[in-house]
C-alpha positions in Angstrom: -14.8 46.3 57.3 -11.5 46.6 58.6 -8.1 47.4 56.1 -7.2 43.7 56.7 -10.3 41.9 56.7 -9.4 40.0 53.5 -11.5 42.0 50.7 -8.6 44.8 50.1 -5.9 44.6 48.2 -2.2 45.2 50.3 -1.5 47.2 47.3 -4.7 49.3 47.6 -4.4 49.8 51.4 -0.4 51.0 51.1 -2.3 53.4 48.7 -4.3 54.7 51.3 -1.6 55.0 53.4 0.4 57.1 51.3 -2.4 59.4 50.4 -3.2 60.5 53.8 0.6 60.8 54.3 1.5 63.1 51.3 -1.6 65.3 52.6 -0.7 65.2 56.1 3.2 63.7 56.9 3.2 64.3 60.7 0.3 61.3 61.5 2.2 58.2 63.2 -1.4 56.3 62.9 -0.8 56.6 58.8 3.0 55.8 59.5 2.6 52.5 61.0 -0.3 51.7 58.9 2.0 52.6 55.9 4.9 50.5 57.4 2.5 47.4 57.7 1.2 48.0 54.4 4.8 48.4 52.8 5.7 44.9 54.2 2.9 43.3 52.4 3.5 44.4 49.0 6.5 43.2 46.9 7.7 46.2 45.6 7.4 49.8 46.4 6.7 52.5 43.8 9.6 55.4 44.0 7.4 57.9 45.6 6.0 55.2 48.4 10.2 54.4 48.9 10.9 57.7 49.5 8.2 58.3 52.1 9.5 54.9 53.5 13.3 56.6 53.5 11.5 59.7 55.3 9.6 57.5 57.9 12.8 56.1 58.7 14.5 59.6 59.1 12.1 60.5 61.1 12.8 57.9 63.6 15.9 59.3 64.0 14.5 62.3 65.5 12.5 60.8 68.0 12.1 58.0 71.0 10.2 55.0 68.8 9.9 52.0 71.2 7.4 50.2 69.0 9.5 47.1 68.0 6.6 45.8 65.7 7.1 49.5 63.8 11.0 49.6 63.6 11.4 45.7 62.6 8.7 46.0 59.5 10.0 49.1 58.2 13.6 47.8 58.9 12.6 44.8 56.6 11.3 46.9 54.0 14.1 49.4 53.9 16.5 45.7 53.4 14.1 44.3 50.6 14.3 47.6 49.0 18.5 47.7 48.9 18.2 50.6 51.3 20.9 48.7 54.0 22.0 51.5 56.1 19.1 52.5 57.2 17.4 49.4 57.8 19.9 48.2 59.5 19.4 51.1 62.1 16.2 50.3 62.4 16.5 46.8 63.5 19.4 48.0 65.9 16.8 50.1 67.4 14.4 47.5 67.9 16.7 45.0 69.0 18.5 47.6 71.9 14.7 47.7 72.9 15.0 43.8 74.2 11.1 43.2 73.4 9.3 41.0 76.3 6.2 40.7 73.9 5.9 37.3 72.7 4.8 38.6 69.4 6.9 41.6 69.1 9.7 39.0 69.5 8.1 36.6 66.8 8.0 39.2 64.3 11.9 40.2 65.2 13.1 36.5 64.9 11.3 36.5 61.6 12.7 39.5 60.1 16.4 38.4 61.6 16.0 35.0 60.4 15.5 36.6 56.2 18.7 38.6 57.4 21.0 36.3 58.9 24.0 37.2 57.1 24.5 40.4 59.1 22.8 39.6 62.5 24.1 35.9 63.8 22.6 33.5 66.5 24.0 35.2 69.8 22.5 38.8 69.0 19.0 36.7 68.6 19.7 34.8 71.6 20.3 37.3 73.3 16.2 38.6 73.0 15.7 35.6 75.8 13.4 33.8 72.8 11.4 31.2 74.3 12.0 27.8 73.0 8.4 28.1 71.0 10.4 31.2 69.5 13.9 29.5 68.7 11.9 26.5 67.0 10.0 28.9 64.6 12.9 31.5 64.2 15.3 27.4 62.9 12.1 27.0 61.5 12.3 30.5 59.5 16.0 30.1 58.7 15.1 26.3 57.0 12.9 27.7 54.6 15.2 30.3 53.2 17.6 27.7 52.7 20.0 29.2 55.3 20.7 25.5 56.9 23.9 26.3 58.6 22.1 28.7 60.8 19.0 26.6 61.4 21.0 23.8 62.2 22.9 25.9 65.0 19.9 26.9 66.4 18.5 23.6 66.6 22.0 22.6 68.2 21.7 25.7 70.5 18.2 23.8 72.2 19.6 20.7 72.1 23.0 21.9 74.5 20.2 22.8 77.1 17.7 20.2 76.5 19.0 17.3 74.7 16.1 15.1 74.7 13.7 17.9 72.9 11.7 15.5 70.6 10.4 18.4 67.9 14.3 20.1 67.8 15.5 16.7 67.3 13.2 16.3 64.4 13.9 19.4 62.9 17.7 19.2 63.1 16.9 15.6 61.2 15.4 17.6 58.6 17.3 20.1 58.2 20.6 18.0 57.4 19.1 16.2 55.2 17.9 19.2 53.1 22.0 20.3 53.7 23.2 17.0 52.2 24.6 15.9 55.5 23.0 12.5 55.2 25.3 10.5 57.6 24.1 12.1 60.5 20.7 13.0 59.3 20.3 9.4 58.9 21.6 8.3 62.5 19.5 11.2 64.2 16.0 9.7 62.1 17.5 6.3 62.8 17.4 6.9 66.9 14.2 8.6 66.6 12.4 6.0 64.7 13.8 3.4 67.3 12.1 5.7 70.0 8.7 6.5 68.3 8.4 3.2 65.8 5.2 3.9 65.7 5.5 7.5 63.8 4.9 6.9 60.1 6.1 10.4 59.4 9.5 9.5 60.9 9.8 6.2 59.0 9.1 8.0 55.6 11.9 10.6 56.2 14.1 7.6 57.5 13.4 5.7 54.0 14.1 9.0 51.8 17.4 10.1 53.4 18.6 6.2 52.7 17.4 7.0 49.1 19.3 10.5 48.6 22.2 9.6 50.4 22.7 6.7 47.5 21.9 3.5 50.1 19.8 2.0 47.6 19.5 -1.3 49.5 19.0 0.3 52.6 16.1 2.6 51.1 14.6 -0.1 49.9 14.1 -2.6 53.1 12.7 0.7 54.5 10.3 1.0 52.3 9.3 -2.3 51.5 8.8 -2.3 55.0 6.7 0.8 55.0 4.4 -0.7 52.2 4.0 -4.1 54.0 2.2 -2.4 56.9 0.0 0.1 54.5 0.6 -0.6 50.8 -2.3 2.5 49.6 0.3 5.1 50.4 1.3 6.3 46.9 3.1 9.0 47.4 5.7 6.3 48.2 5.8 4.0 45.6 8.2 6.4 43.2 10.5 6.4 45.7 10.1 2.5 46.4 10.2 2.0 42.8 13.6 4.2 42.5 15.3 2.2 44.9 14.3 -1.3 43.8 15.5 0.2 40.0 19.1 0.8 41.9 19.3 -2.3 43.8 21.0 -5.2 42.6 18.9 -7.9 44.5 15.4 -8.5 44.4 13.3 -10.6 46.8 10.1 -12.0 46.4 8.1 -9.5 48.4 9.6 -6.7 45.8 8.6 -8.5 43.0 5.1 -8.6 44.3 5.0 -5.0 45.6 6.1 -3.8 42.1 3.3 -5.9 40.8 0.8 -4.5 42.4 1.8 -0.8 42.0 1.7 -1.8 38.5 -1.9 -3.1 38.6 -2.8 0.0 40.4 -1.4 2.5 38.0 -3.0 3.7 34.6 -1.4 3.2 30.9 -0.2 7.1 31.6 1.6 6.3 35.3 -0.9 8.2 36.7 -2.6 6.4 40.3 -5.9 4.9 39.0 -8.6 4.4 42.3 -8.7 1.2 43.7 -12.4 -0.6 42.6 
């Protein structure tokens, strides 16, 4: 069994970790292991912070040129409110350049939770492939940092302006900013290039729908229904925008109709027989 096979609790293994630590400081084995460990947990206990503090001291000390190391204990020094010294850390790690596709991942990652004191050029400047700039606008989407994922994506797209999956992402990532005008013309053009995405037809509908174009929203997805009506995730949305739009034709009135056959007294989806 190994420490991360799955059974062991993160909580347990940091445990471990400190044990052997407090009995023996000078083992860099137990530090990293600790430093993994630390990243995994949501909190540290005060005695595992301050062996994390005197981890971190005792990089100073020494050449470290482990970038996976310095960049997990960086981010747990910064989740812990302990700034200074994480952010030495992840200066360390990022003078180091890493070559390592993963030890590059793992820096992007960290960077992209931490955007507000490291900005685009400094991760740029790692020579991230473009598999690692689409996860690290990737990263900074999903904690809601959009401005910065949307540069990114903009970034790629000054170099390679036809990139189909940067494209898509920029698409998304406006419309989860509010910018709907050009969220809708970028899903618009891509939808004219790959009509035969689904996916991209859905996302075209829904930024009609939140941008207030009820009319619009709902010639998308009639449309949508017409070639596969047993796709019920959309019919809330379809219904939303027929309830906004002043004008009704006959192919609503009988989509609405059959959503209503196919739905339960509750609202709930009932299967078809």
């Amino acid at each position: 069994m190994t420490l991360w096979s799955g059974d062991v609790e993160p909580a347990l293994v940091l445990l471990l970790f400190q044990t052997l630590l407090e009995k023996d400081f000078y083992q860099a084995g137990a530090q990293h292991g600790f430093a993994d460990a630390a990243g995994r947990v949501e909190k540290l206990t005060g005695p595992q912070l301050r062996l994390a503090l005197r981890i971190c001291e005792g990089v100073r000390a020494r050449d470290v040129a482990d970038v996976p190391f310095l960049t997990r204990l960086a981010w747990v020094l910064h989740r812990e409110n302990q700034k200074p010294q994480a952010d030495r850390l992840l200066d360390g790690a990022l003078a180091l350049r890493p070559q390592e596709p993963e030890a590059r991942k793992e820096l992007a990652g960290v960077m992209a939770r931490w955007a507000a004191r490291y900005g685009l050029a400094t991760v740029q400047g790692l020579t991230l492939t473009l598999e690692d700039r689409y996860r690290l606008a990737g990263l900074y989407a999903s904690a809601k940092n959009y401005e910065a994922a949307a540069a990114t994506c903009r970034a790629v797209l000054q170099e390679k302006p036809s990139e189909p999956r940067m494209r898509r992402l920029l698409a998304d990532v406006l419309s989860w900013d509010h910018q709907y005008e050009e969220a809708q013309g970028l899903f618009d053009r891509l939808v004219e290039e790959s009509p035969e995405d689904a996916g991209l037809g859905v996302r075209q509908a829904e930024v009609a729908l939140w941008s207030g174009k009820q009319d619009r929203a709902l010639a998308l997805f009639r449309r949508l229904l017409a070639r596969r009506f047993e796709q019920p995730k959309l019919w809330p949305d379809y219904v939303n925008a027929a309830s906004g739009s002043p004008v009704l034709i006959d192919a609503d009135t009988r989509l609405i109709v059959r959503i209503s056959e196919q739905l339960s007294p509750d609202g709930k989806e009932t299967p078809p027989c």
